[in-house]
Each structure stands twice: as C-alpha cells, then as structure tokens.
N, CA, C and O atoms as a Tinker XYZ file with bonds, in Angstrom:
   500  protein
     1  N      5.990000    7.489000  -23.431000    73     2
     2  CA     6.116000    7.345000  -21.996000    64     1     3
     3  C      6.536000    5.919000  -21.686000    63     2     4     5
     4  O      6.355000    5.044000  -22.533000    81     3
     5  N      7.116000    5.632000  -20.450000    73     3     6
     6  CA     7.883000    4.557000  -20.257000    64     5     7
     7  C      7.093000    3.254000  -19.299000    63     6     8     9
     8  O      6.276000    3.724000  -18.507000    81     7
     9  N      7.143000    2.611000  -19.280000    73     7    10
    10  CA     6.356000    1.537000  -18.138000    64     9    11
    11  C      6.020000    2.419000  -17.079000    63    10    12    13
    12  O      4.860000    2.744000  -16.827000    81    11
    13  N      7.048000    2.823000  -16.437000    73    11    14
    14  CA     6.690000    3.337000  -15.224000    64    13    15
    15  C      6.365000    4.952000  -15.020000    63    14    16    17
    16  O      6.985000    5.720000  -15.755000    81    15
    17  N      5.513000    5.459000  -14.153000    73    15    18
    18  CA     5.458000    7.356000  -14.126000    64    17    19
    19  C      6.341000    7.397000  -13.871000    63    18    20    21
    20  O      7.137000    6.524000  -13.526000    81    19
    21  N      6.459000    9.072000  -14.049000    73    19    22
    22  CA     7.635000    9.961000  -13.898000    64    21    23
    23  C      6.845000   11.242000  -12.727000    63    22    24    25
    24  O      6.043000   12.175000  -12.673000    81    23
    25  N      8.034000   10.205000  -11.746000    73    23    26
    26  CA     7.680000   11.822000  -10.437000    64    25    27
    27  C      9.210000   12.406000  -10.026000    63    26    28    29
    28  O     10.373000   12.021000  -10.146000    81    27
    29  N      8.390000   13.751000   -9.384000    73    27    30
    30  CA     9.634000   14.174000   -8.781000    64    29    31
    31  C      9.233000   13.977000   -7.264000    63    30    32    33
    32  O      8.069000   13.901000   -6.869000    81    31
    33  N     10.445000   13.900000   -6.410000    73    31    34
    34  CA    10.210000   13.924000   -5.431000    64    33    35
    35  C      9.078000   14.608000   -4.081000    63    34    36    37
    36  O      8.805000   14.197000   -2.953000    81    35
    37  N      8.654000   15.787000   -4.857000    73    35    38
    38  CA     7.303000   16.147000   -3.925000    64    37    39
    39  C      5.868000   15.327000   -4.358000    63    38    40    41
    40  O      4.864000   15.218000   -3.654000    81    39
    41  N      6.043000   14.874000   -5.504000    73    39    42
    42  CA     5.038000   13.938000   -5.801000    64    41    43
    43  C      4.911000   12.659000   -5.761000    63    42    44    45
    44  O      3.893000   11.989000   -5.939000    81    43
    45  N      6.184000   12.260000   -5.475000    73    43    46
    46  CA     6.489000   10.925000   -5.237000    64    45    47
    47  C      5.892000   11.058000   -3.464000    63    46    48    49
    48  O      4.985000   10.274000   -3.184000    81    47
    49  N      6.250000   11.754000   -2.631000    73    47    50
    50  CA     6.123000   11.931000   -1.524000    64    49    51
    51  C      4.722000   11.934000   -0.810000    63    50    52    53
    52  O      4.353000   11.483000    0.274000    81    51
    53  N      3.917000   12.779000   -2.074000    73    51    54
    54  CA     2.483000   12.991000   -2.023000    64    53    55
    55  C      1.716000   11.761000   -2.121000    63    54    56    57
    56  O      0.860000   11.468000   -1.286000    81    55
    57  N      2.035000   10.951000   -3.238000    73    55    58
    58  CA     1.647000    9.456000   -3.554000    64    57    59
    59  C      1.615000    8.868000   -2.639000    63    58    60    61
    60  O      0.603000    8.834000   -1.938000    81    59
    61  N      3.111000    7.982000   -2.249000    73    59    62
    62  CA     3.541000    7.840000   -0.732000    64    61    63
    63  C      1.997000    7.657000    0.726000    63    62    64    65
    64  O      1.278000    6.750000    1.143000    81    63
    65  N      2.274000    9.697000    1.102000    73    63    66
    66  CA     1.251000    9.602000    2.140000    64    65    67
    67  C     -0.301000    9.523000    1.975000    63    66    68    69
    68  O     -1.214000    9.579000    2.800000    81    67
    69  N     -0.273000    9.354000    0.436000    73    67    70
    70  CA    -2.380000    8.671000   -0.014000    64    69    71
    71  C     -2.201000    7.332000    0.513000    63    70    72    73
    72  O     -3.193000    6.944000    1.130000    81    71
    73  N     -1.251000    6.514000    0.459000    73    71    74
    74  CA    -1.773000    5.168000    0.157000    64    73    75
    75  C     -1.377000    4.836000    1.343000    63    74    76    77
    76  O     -1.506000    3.639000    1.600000    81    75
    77  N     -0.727000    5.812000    2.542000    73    75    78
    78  CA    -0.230000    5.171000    3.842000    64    77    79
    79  C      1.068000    5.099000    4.000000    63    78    80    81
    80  O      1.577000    4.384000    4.863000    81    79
    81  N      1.459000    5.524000    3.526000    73    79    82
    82  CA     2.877000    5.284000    4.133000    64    81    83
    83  C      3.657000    6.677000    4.979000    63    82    84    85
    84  O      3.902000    7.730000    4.390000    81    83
    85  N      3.882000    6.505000    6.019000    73    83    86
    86  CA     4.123000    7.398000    7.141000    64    85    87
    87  C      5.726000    7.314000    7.022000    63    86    88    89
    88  O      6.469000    6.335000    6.942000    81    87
    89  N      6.024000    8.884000    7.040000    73    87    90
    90  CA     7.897000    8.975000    6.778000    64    89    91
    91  C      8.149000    9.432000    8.089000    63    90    92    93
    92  O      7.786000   10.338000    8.839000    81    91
    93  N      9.265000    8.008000    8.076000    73    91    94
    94  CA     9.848000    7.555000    9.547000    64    93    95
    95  C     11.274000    8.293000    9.847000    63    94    96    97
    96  O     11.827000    8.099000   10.930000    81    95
    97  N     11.935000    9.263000    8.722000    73    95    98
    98  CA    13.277000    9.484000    9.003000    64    97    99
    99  C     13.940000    9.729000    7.769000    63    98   100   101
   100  O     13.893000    9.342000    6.601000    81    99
   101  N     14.770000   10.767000    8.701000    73    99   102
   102  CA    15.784000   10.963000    7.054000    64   101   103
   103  C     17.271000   10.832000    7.179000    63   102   104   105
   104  O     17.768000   11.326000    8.191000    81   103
   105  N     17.841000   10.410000    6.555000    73   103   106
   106  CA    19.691000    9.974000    6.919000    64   105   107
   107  C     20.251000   10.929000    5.897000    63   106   108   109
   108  O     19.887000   10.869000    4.723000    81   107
   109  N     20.955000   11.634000    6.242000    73   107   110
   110  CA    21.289000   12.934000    4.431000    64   109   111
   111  C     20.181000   13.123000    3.838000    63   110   112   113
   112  O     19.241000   13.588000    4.481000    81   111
   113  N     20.078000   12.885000    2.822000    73   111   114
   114  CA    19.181000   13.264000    1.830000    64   113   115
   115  C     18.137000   12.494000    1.608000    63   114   116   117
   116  O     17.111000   12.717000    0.966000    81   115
   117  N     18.586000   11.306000    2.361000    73   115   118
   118  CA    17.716000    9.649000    1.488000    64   117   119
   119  C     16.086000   10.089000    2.864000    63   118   120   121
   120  O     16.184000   10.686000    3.936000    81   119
   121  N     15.050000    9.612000    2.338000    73   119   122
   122  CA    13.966000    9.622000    2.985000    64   121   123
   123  C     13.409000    8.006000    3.445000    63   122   124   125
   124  O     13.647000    6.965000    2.834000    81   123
   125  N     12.968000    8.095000    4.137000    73   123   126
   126  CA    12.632000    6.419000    4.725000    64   125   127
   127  C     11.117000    6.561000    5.231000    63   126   128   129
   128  O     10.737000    7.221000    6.199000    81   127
   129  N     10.374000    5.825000    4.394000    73   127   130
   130  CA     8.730000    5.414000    4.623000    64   129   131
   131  C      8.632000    4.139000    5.090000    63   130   132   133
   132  O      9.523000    3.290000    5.098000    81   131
   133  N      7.383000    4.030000    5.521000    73   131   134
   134  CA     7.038000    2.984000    6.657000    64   133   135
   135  C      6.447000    2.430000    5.108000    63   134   136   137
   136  O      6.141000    3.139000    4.149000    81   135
   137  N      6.397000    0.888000    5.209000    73   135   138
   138  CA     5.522000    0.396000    4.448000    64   137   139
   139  C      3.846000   -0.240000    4.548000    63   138   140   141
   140  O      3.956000   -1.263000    5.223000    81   139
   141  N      2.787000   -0.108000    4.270000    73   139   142
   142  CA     1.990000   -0.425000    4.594000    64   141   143
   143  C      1.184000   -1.560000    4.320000    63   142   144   145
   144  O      0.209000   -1.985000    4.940000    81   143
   145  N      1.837000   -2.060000    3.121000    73   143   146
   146  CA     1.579000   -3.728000    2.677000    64   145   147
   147  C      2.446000   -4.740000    2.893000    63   146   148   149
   148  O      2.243000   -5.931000    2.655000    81   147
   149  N      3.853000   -4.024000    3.554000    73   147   150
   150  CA     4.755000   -5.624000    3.698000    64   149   151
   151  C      5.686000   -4.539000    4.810000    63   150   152   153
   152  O      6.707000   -3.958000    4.441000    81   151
   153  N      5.120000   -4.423000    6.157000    73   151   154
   154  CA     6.236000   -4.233000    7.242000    64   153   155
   155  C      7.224000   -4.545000    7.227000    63   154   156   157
   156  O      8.027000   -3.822000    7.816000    81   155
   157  N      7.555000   -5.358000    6.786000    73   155   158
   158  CA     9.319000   -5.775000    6.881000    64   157   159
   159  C     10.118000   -4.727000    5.723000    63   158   160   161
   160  O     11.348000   -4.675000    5.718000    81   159
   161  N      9.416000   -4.034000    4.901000    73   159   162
   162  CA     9.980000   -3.304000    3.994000    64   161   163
   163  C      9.952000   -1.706000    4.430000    63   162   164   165
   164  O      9.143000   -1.108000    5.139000    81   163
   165  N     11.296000   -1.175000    3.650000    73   163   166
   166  CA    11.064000    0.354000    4.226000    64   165   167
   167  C     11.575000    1.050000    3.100000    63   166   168   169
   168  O     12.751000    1.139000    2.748000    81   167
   169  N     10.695000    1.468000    2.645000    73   167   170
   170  CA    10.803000    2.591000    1.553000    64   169   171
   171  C     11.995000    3.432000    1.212000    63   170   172   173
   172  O     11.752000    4.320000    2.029000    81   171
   173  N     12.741000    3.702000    0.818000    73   171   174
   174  CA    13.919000    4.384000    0.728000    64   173   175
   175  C     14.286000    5.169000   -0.957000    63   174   176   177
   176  O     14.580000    4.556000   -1.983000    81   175
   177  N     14.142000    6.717000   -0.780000    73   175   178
   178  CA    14.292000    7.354000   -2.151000    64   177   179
   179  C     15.395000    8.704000   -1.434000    63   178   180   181
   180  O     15.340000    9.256000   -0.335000    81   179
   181  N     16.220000    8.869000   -2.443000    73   179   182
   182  CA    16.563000   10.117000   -2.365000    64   181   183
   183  C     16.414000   11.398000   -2.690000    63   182   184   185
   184  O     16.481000   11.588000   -3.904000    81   183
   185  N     16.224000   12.406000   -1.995000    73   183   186
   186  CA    15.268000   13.641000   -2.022000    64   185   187
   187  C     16.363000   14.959000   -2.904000    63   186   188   189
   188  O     17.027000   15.828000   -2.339000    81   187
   189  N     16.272000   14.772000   -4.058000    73   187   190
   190  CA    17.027000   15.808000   -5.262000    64   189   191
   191  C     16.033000   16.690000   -5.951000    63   190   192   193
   192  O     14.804000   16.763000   -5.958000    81   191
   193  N     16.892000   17.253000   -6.457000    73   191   194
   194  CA    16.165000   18.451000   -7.540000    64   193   195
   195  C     15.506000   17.588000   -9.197000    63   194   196   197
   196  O     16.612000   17.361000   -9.687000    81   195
   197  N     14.731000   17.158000  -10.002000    73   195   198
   198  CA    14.095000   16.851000  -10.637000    64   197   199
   199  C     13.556000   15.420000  -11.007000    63   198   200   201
   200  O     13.176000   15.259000   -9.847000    81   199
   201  N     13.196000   14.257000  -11.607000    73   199   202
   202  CA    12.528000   13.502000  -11.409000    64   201   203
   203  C     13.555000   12.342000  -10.794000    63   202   204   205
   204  O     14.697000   12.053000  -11.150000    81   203
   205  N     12.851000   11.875000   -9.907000    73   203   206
   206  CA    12.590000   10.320000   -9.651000    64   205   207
   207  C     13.349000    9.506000  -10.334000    63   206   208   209
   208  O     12.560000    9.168000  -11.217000    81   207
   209  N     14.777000    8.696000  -10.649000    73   207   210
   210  CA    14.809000    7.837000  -11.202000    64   209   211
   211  C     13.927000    6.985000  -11.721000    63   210   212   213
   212  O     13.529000    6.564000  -10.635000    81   211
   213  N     13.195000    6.292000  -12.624000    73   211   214
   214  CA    12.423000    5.479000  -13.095000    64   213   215
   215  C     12.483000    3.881000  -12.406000    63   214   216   217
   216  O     11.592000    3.181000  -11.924000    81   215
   217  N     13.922000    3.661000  -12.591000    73   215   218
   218  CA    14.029000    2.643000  -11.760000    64   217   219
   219  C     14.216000    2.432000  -10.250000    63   218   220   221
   220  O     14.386000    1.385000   -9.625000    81   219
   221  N     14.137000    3.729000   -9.822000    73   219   222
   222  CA    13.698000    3.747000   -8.353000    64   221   223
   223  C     12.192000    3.639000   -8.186000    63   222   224   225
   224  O     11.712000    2.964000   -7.275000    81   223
   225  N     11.469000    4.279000   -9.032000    73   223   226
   226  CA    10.193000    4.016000   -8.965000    64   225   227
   227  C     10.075000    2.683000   -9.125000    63   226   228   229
   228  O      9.410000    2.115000   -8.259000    81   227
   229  N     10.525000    2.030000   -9.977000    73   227   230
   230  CA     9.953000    0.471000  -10.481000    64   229   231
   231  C     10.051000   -0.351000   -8.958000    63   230   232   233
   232  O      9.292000   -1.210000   -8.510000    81   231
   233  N     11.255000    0.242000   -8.365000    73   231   234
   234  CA    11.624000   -0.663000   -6.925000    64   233   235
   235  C     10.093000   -0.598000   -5.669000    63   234   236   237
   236  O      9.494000   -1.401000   -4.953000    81   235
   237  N     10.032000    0.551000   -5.931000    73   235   238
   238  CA     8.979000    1.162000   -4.559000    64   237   239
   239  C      7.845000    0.749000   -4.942000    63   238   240   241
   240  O      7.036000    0.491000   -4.050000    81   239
   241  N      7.351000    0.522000   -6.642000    73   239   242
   242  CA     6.042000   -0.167000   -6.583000    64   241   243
   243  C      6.099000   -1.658000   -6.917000    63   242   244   245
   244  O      5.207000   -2.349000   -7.410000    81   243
   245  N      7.502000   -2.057000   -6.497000    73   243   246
   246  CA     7.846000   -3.564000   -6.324000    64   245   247
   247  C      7.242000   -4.143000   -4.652000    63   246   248   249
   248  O      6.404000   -4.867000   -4.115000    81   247
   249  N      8.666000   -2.967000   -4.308000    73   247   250
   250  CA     8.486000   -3.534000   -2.824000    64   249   251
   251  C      7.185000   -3.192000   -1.975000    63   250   252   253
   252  O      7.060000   -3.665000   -0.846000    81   251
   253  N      5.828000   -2.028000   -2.760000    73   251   254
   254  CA     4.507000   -2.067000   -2.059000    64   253   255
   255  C      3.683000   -3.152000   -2.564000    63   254   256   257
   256  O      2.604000   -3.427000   -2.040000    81   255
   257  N      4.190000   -3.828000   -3.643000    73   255   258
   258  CA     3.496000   -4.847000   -4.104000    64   257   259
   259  C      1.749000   -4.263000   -4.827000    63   258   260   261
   260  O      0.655000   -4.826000   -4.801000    81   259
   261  N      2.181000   -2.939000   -5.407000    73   259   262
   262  CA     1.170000   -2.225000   -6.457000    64   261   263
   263  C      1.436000   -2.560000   -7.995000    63   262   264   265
   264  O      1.899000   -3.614000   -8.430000    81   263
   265  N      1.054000   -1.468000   -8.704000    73   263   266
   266  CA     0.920000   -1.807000  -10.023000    64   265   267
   267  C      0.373000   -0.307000  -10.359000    63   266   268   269
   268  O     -0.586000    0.359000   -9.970000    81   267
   269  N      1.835000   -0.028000  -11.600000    73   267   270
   270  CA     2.008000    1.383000  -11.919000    64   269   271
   271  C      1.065000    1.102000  -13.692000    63   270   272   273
   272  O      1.189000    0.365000  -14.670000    81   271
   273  N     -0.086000    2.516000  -13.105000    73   271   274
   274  CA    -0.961000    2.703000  -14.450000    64   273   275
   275  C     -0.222000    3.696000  -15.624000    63   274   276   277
   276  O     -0.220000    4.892000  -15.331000    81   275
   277  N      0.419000    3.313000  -16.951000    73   275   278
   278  CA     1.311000    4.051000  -17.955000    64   277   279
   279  C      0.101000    4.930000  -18.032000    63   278   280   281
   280  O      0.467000    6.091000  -17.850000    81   279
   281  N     -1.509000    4.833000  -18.275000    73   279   282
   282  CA    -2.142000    5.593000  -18.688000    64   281   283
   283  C     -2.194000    6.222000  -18.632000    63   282   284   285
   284  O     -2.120000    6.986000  -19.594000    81   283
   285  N     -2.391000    6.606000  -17.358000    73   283   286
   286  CA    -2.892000    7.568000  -16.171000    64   285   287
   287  C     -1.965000    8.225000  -15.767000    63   286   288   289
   288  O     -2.394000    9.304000  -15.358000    81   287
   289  N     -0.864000    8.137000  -15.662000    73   287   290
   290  CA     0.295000    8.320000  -14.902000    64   289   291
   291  C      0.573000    7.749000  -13.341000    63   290   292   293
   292  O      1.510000    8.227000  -12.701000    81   291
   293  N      0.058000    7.123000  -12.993000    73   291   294
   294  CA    -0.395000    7.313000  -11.599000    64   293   295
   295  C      0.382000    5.856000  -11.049000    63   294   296   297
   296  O      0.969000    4.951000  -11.641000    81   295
   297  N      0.011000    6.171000   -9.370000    73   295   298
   298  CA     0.252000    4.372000   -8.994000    64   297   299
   299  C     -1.302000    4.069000   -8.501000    63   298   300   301
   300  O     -2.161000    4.786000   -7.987000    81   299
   301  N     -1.270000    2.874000   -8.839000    73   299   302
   302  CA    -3.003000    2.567000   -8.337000    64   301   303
   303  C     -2.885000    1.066000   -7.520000    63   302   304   305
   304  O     -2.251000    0.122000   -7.991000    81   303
   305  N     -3.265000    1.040000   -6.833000    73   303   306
   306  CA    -3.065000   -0.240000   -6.006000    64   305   307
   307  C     -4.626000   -0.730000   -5.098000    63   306   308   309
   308  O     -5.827000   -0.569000   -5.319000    81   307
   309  N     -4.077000   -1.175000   -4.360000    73   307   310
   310  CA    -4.775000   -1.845000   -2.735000    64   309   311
   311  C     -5.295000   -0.231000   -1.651000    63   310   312   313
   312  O     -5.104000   -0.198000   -0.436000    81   311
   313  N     -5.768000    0.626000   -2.231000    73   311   314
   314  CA    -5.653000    2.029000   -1.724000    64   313   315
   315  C     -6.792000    1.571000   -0.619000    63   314   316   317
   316  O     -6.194000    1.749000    0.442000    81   315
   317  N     -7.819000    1.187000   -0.363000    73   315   318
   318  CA    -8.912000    0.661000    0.019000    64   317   319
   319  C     -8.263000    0.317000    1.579000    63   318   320   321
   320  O     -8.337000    0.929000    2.644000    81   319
   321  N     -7.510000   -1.127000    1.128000    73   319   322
   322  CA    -6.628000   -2.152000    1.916000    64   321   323
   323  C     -6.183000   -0.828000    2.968000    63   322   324   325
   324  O     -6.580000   -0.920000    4.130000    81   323
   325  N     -5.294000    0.507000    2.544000    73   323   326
   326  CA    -4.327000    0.900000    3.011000    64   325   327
   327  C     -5.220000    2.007000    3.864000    63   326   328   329
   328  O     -4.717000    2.637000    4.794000    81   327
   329  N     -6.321000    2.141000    3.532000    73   327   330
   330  CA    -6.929000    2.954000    4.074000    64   329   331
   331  C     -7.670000    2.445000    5.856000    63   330   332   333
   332  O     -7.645000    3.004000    6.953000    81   331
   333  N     -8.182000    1.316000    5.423000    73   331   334
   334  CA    -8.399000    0.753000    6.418000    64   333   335
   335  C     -7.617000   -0.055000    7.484000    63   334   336   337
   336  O     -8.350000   -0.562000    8.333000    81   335
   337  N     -6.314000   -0.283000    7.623000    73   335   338
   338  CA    -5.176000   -0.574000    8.292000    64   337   339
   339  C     -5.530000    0.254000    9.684000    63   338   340   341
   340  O     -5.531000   -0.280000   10.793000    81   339
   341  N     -5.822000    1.603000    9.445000    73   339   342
   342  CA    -5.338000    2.111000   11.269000    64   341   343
   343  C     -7.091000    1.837000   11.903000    63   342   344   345
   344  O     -7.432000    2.003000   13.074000    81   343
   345  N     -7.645000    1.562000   11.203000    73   343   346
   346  CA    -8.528000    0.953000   11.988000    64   345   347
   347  C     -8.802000   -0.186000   12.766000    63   346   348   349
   348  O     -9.405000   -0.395000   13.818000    81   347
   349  N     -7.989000   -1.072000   11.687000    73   347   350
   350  CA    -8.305000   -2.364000   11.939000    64   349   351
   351  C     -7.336000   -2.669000   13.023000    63   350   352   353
   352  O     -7.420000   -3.710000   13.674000    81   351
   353  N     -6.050000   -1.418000   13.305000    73   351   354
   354  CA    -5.313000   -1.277000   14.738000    64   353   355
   355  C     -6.166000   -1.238000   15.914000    63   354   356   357
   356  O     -6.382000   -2.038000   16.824000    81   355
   357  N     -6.631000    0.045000   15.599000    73   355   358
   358  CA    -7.238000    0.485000   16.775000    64   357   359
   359  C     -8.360000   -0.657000   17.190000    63   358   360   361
   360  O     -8.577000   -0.711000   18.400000    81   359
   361  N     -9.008000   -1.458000   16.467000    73   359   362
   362  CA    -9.855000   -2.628000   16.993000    64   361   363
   363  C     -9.216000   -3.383000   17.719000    63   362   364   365
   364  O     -9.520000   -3.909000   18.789000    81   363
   365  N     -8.099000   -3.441000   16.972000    73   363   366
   366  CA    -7.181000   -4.469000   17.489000    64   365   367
   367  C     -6.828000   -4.787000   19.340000    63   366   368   369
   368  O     -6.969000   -5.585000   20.267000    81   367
   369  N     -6.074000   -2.957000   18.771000    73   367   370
   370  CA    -5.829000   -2.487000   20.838000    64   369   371
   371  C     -6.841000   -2.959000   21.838000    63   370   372   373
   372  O     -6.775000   -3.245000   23.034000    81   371
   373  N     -8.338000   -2.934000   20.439000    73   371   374
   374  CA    -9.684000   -3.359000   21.848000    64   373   375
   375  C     -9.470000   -4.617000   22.460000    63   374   376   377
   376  O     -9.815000   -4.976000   23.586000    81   375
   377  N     -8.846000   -5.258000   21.566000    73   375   378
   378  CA    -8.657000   -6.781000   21.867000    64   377   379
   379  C    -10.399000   -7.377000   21.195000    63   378   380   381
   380  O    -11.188000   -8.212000   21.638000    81   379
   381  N    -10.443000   -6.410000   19.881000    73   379   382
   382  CA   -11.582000   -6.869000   18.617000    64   381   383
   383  C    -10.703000   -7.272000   17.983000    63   382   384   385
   384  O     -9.579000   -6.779000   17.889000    81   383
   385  N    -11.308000   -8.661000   17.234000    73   383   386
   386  CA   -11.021000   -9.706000   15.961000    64   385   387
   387  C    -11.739000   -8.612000   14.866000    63   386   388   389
   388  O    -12.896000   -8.197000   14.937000    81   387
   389  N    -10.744000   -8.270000   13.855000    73   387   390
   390  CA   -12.038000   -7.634000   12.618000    64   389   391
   391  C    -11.674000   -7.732000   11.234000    63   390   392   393
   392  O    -10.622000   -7.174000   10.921000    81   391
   393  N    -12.377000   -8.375000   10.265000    73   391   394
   394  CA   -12.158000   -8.562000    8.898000    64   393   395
   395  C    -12.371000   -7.440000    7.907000    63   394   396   397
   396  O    -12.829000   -6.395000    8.370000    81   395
   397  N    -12.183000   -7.482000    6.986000    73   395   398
   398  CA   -12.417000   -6.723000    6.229000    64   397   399
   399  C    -13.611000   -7.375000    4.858000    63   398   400   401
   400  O    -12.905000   -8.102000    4.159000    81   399
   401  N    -14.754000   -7.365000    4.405000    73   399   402
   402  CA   -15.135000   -7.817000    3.013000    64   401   403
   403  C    -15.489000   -7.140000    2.084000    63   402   404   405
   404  O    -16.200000   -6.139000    2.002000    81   403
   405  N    -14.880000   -7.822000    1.274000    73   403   406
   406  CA   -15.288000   -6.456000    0.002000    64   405   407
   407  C    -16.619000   -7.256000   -0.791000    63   406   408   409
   408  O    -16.843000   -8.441000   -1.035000    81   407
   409  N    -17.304000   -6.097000   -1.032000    73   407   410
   410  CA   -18.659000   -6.512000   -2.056000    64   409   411
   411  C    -17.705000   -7.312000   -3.051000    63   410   412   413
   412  O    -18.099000   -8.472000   -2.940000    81   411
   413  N    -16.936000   -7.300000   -3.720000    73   411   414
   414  CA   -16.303000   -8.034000   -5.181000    64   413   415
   415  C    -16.020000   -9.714000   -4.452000    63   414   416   417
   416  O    -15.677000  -10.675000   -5.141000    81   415
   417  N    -16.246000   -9.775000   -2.973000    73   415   418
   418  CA   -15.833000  -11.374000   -2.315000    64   417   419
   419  C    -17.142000  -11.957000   -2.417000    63   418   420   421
   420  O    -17.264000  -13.182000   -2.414000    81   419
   421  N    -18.004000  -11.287000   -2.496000    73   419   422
   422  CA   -19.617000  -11.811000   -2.061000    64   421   423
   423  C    -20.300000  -12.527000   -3.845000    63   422   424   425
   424  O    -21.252000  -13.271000   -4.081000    81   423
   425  N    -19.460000  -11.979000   -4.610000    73   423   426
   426  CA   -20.369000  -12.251000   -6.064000    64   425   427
   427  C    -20.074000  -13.441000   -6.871000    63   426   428   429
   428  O    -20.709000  -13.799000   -7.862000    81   427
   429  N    -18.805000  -14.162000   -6.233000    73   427   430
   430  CA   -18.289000  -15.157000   -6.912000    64   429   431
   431  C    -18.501000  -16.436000   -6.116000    63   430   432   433
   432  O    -18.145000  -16.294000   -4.946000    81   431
   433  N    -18.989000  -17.676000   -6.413000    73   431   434
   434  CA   -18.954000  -18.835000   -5.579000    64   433   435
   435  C    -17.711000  -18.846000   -4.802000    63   434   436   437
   436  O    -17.723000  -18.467000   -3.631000    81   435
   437  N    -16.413000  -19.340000   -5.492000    73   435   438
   438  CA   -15.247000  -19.273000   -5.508000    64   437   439
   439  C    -14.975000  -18.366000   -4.187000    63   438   440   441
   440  O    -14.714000  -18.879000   -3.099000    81   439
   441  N    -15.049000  -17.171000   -4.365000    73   439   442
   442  CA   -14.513000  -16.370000   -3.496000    64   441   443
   443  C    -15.423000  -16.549000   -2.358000    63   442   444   445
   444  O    -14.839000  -16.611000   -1.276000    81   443
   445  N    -16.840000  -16.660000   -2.318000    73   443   446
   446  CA   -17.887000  -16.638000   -1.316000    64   445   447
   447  C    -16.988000  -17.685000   -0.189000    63   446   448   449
   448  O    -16.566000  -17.503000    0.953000    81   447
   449  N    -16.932000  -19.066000   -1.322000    73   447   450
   450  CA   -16.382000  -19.747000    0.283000    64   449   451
   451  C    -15.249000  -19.882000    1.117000    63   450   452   453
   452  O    -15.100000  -20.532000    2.152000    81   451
   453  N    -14.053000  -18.757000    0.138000    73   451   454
   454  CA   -13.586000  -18.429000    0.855000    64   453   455
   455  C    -13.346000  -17.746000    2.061000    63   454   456   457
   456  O    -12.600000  -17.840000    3.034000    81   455
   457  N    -14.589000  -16.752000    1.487000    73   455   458
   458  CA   -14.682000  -15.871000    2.934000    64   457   459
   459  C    -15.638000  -16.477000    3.941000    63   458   460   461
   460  O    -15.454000  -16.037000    5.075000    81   459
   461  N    -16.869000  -17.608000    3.801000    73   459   462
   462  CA   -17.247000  -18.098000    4.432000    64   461   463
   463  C    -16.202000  -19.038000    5.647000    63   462   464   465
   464  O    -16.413000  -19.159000    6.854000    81   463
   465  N    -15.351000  -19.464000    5.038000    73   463   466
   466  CA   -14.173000  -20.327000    5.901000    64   465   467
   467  C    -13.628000  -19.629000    6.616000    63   466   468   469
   468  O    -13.237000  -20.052000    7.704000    81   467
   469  N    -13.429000  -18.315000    6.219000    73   467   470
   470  CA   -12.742000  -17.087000    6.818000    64   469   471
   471  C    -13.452000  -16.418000    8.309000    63   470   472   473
   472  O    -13.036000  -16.007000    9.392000    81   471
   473  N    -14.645000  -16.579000    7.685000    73   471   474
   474  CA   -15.491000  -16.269000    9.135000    64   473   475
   475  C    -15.558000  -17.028000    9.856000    63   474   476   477
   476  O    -15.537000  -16.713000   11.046000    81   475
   477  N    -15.671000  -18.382000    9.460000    73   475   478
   478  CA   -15.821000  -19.493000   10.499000    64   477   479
   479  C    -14.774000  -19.489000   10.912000    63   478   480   481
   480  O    -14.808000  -19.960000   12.049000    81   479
   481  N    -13.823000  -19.219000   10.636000    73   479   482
   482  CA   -11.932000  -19.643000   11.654000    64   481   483
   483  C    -12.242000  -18.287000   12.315000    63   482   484   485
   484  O    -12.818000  -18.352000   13.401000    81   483
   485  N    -11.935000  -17.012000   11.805000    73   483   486
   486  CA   -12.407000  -15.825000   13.022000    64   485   487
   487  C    -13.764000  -16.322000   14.214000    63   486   488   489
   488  O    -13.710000  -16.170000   15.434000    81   487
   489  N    -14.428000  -16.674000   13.761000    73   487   490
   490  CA   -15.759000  -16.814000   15.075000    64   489   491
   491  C    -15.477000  -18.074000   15.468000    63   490   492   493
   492  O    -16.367000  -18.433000   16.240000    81   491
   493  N    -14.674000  -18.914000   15.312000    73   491   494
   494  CA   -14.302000  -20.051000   16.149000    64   493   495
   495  C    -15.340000  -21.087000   16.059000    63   494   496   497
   496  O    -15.219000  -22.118000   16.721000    81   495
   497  N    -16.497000  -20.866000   15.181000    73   495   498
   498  CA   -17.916000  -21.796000   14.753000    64   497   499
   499  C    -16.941000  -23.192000   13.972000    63   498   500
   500  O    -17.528000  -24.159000   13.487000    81   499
C-alpha cells in the first residue's frame, strides 16, 4: 500500500462530510467542499467511476492540513477541532467569546501557560 489511502469517490465524499466539510457546488463533474481548517481553501475532486487519484488525495489532505494513516487506511486529523466549529459559530452570533481546551493543554507546564495567557487575553484580566 502506498503513503496515501485509496478511495473512491463515495468514500472520499463520506470522509469529507465526518470531518466537516459541507459541498458547496458542482461545475461538470468536479465537486467543491467548503474547507473547515483553512477557509480560504476549497476542496476540489472530480466525481468518476473508480478510485481517487492518489495524488489528488495527497492534495486534499495537504490543503486540510491532516495526516493520512497508511495503517488504517483512513484520514485522521483535528476531527475534535472540526466538530466543534458550528458551535463555536453559533456562540459567536451571541456575541459570546468561546475557547476551546483540551484535557492534553492542562498536563504540560509548557502548554498550561499557554492557555493560561490565552484566557487572560480572552477575559481582558
């Protein structure tokens, strides 16, 4: 097996809407996803009969800024990150400030004060 999985397009598609990415449009054949880790990017594959170019894959888990598991087959990323996005909208609309912390920020000095600085610039302390 090669660096990267091997999908075909209904599974590539499936992947896609786990991790967030909402399909915005189709021009011919080519499909266009919203990106959910770098807005300025827009997903773009063409929708054929059997797998996925490889190096189209390599592009799409470039431009989500993931990291494709050979093991597993799979893409595994920031799934967490992507999950919590339309929330952290909808706070937003409230005109709520809202962070996100992960237990893995709390266990390291290092990281602790980062997120300590982090709170203090959000709460304006």
């Amino acid at each position: 097996m090669g660096k990267y999985p091997s999908f075909n397009c209904r599974q590539l598609e499936r992947r896609l809407r786990e991790i967030g990415c909402e399909h915005l449009r189709n021009t011919g054949s080519h499909r266009h996803y919203s990106n959910p880790f770098r807005p300025d990017r827009i997903i773009t594959f063409s929708w054929h009969p059997g797998d996925v170019p490889r190096g189209i894959i390599a592009d799409i888990i470039e431009d989500l800024g993931i990291s494709a598991s050979p093991a597993t087959n799979s893409i595994s990323g920031n799934f967490d990150a992507a999950r919590e996005k339309p929330y952290q909208r909808a706070l937003h609309k409230l005109s709520w400030r809202s962070i996100i912390v992960w237990e893995c920020q709390t266990e390291k000095p290092k990281t602790l004060g980062q997120l300590s600085r982090k709170l203090t610039k959000l709460l304006g302390a």
